[in-house]
Structures are given as structure tokens and as C-alpha cells.
C-alpha positions as CSV (number, residue, x, y, z in Angstrom):
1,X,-108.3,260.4,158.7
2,X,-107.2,263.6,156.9
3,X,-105.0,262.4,153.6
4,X,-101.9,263.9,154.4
5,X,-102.1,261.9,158.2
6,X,-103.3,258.6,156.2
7,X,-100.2,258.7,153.6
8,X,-97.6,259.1,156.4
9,X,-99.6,256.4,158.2
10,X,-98.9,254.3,155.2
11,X,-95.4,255.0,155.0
12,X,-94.8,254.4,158.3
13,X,-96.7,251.1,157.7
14,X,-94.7,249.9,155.3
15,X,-91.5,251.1,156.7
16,X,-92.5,249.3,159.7
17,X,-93.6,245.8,157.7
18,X,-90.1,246.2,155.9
19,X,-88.2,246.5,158.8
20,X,-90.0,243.0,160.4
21,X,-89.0,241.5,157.1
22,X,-85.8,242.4,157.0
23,X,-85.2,241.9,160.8
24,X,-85.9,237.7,159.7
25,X,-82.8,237.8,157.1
26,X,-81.0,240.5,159.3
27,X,-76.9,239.4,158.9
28,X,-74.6,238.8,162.0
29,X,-71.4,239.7,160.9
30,X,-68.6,237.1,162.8
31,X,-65.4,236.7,163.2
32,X,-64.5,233.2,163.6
33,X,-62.5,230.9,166.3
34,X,-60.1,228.7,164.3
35,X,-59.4,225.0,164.8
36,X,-56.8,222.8,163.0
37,X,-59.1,220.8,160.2
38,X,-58.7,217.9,157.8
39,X,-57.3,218.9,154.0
40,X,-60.4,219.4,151.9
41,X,-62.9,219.0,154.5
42,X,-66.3,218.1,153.1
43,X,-69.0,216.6,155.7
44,X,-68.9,216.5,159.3
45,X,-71.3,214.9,162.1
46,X,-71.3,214.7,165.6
47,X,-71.4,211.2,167.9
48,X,-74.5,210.9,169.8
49,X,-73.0,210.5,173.6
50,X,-69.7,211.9,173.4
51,X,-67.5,214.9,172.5
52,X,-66.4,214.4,169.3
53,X,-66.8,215.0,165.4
54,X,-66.5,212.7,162.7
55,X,-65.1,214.8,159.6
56,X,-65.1,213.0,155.8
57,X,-61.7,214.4,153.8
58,X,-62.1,214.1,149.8
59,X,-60.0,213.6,147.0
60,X,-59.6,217.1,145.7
61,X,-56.3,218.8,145.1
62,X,-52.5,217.8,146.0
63,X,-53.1,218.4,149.9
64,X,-55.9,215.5,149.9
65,X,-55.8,213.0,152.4
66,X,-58.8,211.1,152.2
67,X,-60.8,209.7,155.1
68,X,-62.4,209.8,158.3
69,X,-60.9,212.0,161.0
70,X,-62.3,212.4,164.2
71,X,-61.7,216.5,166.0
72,X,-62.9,217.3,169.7
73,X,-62.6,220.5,170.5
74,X,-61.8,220.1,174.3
75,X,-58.9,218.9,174.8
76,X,-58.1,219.8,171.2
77,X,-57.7,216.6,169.2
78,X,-57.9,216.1,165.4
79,X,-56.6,212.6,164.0
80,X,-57.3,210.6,160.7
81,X,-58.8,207.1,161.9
82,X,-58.0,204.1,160.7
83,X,-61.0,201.2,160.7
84,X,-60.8,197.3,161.6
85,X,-62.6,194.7,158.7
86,X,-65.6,192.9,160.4
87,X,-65.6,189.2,159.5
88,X,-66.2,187.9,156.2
89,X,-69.0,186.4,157.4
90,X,-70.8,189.5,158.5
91,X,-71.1,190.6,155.0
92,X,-73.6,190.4,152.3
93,X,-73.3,192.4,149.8
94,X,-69.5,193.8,149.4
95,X,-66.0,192.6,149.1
96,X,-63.9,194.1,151.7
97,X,-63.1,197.9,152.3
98,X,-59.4,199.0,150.8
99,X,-58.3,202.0,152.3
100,X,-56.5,203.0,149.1
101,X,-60.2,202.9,147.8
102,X,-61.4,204.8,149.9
103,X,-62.5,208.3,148.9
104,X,-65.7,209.7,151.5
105,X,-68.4,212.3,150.9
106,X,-71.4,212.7,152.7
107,X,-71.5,210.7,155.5
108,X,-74.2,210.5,158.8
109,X,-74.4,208.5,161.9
110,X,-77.3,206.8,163.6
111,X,-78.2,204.4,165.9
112,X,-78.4,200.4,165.2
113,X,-80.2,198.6,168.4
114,X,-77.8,200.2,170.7
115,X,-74.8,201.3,168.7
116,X,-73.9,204.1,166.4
117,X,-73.0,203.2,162.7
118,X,-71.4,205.6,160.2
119,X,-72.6,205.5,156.9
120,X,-70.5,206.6,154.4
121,X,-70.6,207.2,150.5
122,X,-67.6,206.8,149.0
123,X,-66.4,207.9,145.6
124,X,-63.2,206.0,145.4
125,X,-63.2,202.5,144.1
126,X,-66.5,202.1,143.9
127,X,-70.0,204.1,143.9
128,X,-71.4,202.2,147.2
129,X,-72.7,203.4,151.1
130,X,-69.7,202.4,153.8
131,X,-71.0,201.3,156.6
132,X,-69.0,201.4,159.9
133,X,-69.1,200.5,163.5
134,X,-68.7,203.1,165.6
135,X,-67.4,201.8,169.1
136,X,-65.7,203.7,171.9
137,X,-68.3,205.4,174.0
138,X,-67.5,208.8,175.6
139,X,-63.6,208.3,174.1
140,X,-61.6,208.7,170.4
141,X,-64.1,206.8,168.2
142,X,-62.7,203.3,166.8
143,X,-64.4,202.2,163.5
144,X,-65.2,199.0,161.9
145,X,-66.2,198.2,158.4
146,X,-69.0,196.0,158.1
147,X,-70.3,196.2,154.5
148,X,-71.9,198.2,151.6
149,X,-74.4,199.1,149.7
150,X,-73.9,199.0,146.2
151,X,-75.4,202.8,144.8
152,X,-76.8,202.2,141.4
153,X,-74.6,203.1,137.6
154,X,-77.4,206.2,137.2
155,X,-76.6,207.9,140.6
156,X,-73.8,210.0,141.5
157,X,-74.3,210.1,145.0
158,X,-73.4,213.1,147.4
159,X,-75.6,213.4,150.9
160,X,-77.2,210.6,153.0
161,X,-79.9,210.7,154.8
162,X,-80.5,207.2,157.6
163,X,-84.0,206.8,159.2
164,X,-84.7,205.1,162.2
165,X,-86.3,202.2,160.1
166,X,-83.2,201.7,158.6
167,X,-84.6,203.1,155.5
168,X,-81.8,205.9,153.4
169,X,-82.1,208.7,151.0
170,X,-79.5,210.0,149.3
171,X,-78.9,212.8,146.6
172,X,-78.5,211.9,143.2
173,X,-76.1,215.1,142.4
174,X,-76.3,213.9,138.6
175,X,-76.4,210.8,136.1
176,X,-72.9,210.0,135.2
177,X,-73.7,209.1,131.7
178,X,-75.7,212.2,131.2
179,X,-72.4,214.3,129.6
180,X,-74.0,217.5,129.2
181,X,-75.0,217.4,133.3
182,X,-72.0,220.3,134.6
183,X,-73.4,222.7,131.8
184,X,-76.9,221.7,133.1
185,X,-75.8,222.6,136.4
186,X,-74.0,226.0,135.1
187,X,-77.4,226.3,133.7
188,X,-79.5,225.6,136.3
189,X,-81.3,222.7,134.6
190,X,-82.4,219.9,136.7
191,X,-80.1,217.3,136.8
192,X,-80.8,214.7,139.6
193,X,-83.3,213.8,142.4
194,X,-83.8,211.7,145.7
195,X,-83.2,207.9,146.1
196,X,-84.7,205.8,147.8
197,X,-82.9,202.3,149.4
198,X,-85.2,200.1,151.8
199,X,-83.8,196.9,153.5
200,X,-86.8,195.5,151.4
201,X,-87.2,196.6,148.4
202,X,-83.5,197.3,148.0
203,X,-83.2,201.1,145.7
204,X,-85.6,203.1,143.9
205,X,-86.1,206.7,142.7
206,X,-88.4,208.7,144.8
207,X,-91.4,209.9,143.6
208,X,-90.1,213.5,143.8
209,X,-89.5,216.3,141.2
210,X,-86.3,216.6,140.2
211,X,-83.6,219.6,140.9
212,X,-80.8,221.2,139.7
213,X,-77.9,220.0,141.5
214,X,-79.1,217.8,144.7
215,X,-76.4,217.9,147.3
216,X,-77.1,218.3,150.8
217,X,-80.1,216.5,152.5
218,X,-82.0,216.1,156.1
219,X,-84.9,214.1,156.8
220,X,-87.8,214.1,159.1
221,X,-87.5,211.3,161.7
222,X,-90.7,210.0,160.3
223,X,-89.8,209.9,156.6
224,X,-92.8,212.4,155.6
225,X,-90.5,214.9,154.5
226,X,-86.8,216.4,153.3
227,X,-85.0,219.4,153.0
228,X,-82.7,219.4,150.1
229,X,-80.1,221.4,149.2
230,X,-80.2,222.6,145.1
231,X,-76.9,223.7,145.0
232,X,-76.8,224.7,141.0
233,X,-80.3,226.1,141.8
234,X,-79.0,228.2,144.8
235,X,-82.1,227.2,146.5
236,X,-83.2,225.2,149.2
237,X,-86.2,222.5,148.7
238,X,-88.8,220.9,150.8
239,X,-90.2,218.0,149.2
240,X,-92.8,215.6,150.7
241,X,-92.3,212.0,150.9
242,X,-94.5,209.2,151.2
243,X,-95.0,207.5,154.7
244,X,-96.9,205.8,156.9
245,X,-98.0,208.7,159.0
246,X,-101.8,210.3,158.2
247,X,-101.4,213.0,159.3
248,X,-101.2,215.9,156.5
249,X,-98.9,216.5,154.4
250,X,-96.5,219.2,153.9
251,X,-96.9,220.8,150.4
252,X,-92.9,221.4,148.4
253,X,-91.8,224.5,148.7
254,X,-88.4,226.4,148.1
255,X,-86.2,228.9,150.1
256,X,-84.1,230.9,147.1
257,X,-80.5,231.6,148.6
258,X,-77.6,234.1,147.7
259,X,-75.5,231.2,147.4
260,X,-74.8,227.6,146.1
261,X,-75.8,225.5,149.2
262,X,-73.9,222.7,150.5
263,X,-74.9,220.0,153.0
264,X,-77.4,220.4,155.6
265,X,-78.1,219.3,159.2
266,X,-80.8,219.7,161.5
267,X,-80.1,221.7,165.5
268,X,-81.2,220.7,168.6
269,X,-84.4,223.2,167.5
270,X,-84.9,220.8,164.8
271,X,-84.0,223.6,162.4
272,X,-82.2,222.9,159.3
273,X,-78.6,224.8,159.2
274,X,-77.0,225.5,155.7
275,X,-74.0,227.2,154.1
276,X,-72.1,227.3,150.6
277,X,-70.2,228.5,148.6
278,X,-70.9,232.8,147.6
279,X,-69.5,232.0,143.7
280,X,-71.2,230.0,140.5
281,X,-70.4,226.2,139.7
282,X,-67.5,227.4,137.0
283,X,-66.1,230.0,139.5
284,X,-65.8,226.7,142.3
285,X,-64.0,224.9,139.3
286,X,-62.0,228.0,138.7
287,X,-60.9,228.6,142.3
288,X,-60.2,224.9,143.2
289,X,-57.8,224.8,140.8
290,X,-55.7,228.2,141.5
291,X,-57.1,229.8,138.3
292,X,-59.5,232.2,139.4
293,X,-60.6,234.4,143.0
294,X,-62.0,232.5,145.7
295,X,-64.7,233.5,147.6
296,X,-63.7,235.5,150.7
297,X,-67.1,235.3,153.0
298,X,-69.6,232.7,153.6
299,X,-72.8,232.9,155.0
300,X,-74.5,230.4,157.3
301,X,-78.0,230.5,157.6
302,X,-80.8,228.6,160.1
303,X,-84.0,228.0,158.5
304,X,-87.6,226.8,159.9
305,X,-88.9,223.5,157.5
306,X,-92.2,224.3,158.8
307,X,-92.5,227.6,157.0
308,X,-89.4,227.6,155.1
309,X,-88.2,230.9,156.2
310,X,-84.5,231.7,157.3
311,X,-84.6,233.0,161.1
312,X,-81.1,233.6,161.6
313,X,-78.4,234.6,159.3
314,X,-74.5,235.4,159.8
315,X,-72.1,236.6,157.4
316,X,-68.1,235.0,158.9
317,X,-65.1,236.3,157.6
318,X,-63.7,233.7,155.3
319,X,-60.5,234.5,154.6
320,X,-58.5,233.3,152.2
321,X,-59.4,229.6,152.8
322,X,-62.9,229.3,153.8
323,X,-65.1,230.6,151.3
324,X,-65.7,227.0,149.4
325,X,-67.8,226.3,152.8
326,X,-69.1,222.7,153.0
327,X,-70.6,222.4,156.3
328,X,-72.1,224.3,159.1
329,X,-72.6,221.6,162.1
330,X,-74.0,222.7,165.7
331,X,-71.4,221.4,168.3
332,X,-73.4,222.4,171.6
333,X,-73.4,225.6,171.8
334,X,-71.2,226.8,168.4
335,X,-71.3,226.0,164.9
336,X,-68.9,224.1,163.2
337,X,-68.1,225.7,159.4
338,X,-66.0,223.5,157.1
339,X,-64.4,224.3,154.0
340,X,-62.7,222.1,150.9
341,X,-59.9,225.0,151.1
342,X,-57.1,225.3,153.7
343,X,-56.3,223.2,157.1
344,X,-59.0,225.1,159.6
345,X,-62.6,224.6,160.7
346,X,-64.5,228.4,161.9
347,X,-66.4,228.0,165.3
348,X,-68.5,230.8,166.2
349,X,-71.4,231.3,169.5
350,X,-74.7,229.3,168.3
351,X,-78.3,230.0,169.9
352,X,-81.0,228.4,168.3
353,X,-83.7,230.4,167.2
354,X,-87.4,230.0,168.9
355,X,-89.4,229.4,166.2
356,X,-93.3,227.8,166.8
């Protein structure tokens, strides 16, 4: 091949590599559907068998109203529930739930026999899991406290993960008695890791490095593996677990992202859905309290655990109450995008990417 037809060969090579790159990051810009949310809405999760969304509210700012509040989106509903105490005798390890004590984070449902359960990890009066009964079939969710699980001194707990073993993970954000941890975050030291709590062995750290930041968290079905969310580290991390399974492993590897990452849930593609907040840890501090400008975009992105790639990307005008995103959460065929700012939730059109 003559030079000057092999160096415009190689351009056009490259140009065309570049543009396949780019097409897997490639933005959809959205503008949002609006729905009536909670006040600071942090974590949200869907009922398996019916209609409607479980939302946790926090404890952040004068408009809080912490709790669970279950939304549907047709007929529009959104109301704050209120939960029944199961029988003293039912529980082993907690005194009795106080709704004035009651300040939710992550939460997750899953499946007991032939019930759902919500488990809940509550910041209030005391560092433990919730865990509710969810009754009510197809119709508004009704919830019953059962017990706890006390979450140990060292943890400051934010996501949950529940496998079908009954086994949980959760994300140990930070140590609460390291004081130097929210300048190690600003920093982007590594400041917390995975737990591990088995109806056997009761908790234990999990033989996984640690990151800056742990927040949000998924995990395979089969416990060999988790997606967590480094939300100092603006990065996302897969991180193998030990199991029973023999088949091999997946190695750790991490997903850098142009923002701080918030929770995490898997889609019906069993791809992992993520978005955050587009600022740093002292510009969320600075925002949440009126001081300093809020972010006015989010991006939500859906990335493959197998390769650790993102395969679809969209950019949704924020506003001025929406850029702290929390939560993206498919809802058939939309996502869900909560925010700790303002009273709405964004809904825009979801199809999940076909990845091998």
C-alpha cells in the first residue's frame, strides 16, 4: 500500500476505533417526568409482585421526615408508612423499634420462605439492620417490625446487600472513631470496606481491600462477587467474594466515574445501574447546607459486571433540586432517580442494554 493511502488508512482506523469507544459512553441527554417524592430521599426498592416502591427518608436538613414511604406510580400514590411491633417473643436480639428512633438508609427487600422482608439500616437510635415484614400482596404495603441486627461500634453502615442464604453485606462507609475519616474521604484515602454477617457466624470483615468511601452495593445471587460503589473514590469496584461455587473467579476490577457514586441496583439485564452526585465530598457538605452551588445535572449510567464497562449513559436535567442524586431504580420500563434535595423523583424511558 502506497504511504500516503496507508496513513489515511490509519486515520481512518483510529477515527473509526474512537468513534466505537465513544459510541459505549455516548450521553443521552433527558428531560425528566416528575413525581411527588419523599423529603431527602435516599434509597429506593421495588416489591417483588406488585406495583409499588418502598423509598427510605433521612435525617438531613429541616424538611426531614424520616421513614419508609411507599410511591406507585399508577394511580399516583406516595404515603409515609407506619409499621406494626411483632411479638416480644419473636425477637432475639433487639428491644423494640421506636419510631422516634428511627432514622433509615440503605435499605433492600428479599424473600423469606414465601414472604418479602425489608431490611433496613438505620442510623437513628442505634447503628443496627431493621428488619420488617412486608405483607399486602399486589396492594399499599403494610410493614411489621420483627427484630435487629446489632451493626458493630467500628462500622458506619450505608448499603445492604441480602442473599438468598440469608447471608448480608453491607458497606462500611467509615470507622466512627477514625476522626480524620471525612478528610480521608476529601482525600480519597481508603476509609472502609465490606461486612460480612452470617446467621452463623454472626459479623466479620470481608476479606476484601479496602476503599475510599464504600456506599452503594449489589451482590451476585451466588455471593461470588459485588459491585461497590467508592463514592470518595468516584469509582466503581468489583471485588470477588468467597463462595461455595468452583467455578472461576472474577478478578477486582474498577470502573473510574465523572462523579461521586451513590447506591446501586441491579435491572432485569442483571446490569448494575448507578448515579451520584457531579460535585466533591466538601461541595455536597457545602450545598446541603445552603452555602455553596448545587449541582444542576446528574448522570445515570448502566454498566456490565462482567466486563466492567458502562453500556448506556444519560445526562437528565437536574434542576435545582436533583443534582445530590441518590438512586437510579428500574421501575419496568423507566428509571427511577432520587435525590436528598427537593420533594420530586425524575422518571425517564429505560431499555436495558444487550450485553453478552
Amino acid at each position: 500500500m502506497p504511504a500516503k493511502s496507508l496513513f489515511f488508512y490509519r486515520i481512518a482506523t483510529a477515527v473509526a476505533l474512537l468513534c466505537t469507544a465513544l459510541s459505549v459512553h455516548a450521553e443521552t441527554l433527558v428531560k425528566p417526568d416528575n413525581v411527588a417524592a419523599p423529603p431527602v430521599a435516599e434509597d429506593m426498592v421495588t416489591i417483588p409482585g406488585s406495583d409499588w416502591v418502598l423509598v427510605s427518608g433521612i435525617s438531613i436538613g429541616k424538611a426531614a421526615q424520616p421513614g419508609i414511604y411507599a410511591m406507585r406510580r399508577l394511580p399516583l400514590h406516595l404515603e409515609k408508612l407506619s409499621f406494626d411491633i411483632a411479638a416480644a417473643a419473636d425477637r432475639r436480639h433487639c428491644s423494640a423499634l421506636e419510631e422516634k428512633a428511627f432514622s433509615p438508609l440503605g435499605i433492600t427487600v428479599g424473600r423469606d420462605g414465601d414472604r418479602n422482608i425489608l431490611l433496613v439500616i438505620n442510623r437513628g437510635g442505634r447503628a443496627a439492620i431493621e428488619r420488617f415484614r412486608v405483607d399486602g400482596g399486589s396492594g399499599k404495603p403494610r410493614l411489621t417490625w420483627e427484630d435487629c441486627i446489632p451493626i458493630p461500634s467500628e462500622v458506619s453502615a450505608n448499603s445492604l446487600s441480602l442473599l438468598p442464604t440469608g447471608d448480608i453485606y453491607i458497606t462500611q462507609t467509615y470507622d466512627p472513631a477514625d476522626k480524620d475519616s471525612w478528610q480521608r474521604r476529601v482525600d480519597g484515602e481508603d476509609t472502609g470496606r465490606l461486612f460480612h454477617w452470617s446467621p452463623r457466624d454472626g459479623w466479620q470483615a470481608a476479606p476484601v481491600k479496602p476503599m475510599s468511601g464504600p456506599n452503594g452495593l449489589v451482590v451476585s445471587d451466588d455471593g461470588c462477587f459485588a459491585v461497590v460503589a467508592a463514592w470518595s473514590g468516584s469509582e466503581l469496584v468489583r471485588q470477588s467474594l468467597p463462595c461455595a461455587s468452583t467455578g472461576e473467579k472474577r478478578p477486582d476490577k474498577s470502573l473510574a466515574l465523572s462523579f461521586m457514586p451513590d447506591n446501586l441496583r441491579w435491572t432485569s439485564a442483571g446490569t448494575v445501574l448507578a448515579t451520584g452526585q457531579h460535585t466533591t465530598p466538601n461541595g455536597l457538605l457545602e450545598c446541603v447546607k445552603g452555602k455553596g452551588e448545587c449541582p444542576s445535572v446528574l448522570t445515570v449510567v448502566e454498566v456490565d459486571p462482567a466486563s466492567m464497562k458502562i453500556v448506556q449513559k444519560w445526562r437528565v436535567d437536574a434542576g435545582n433540586d436533583l443534582g445530590l442524586a441518590t438512586t437510579a431504580l428500574q421501575v419496568g420500563e423507566e428509571i427511577w432517580v432520587s435525590s436528598i434535595l427537593g420533594h420530586r423523583i425524575a422518571r425517564f424511558p429505560y431499555q436495558p442494554a444487550q450485553v453478552k
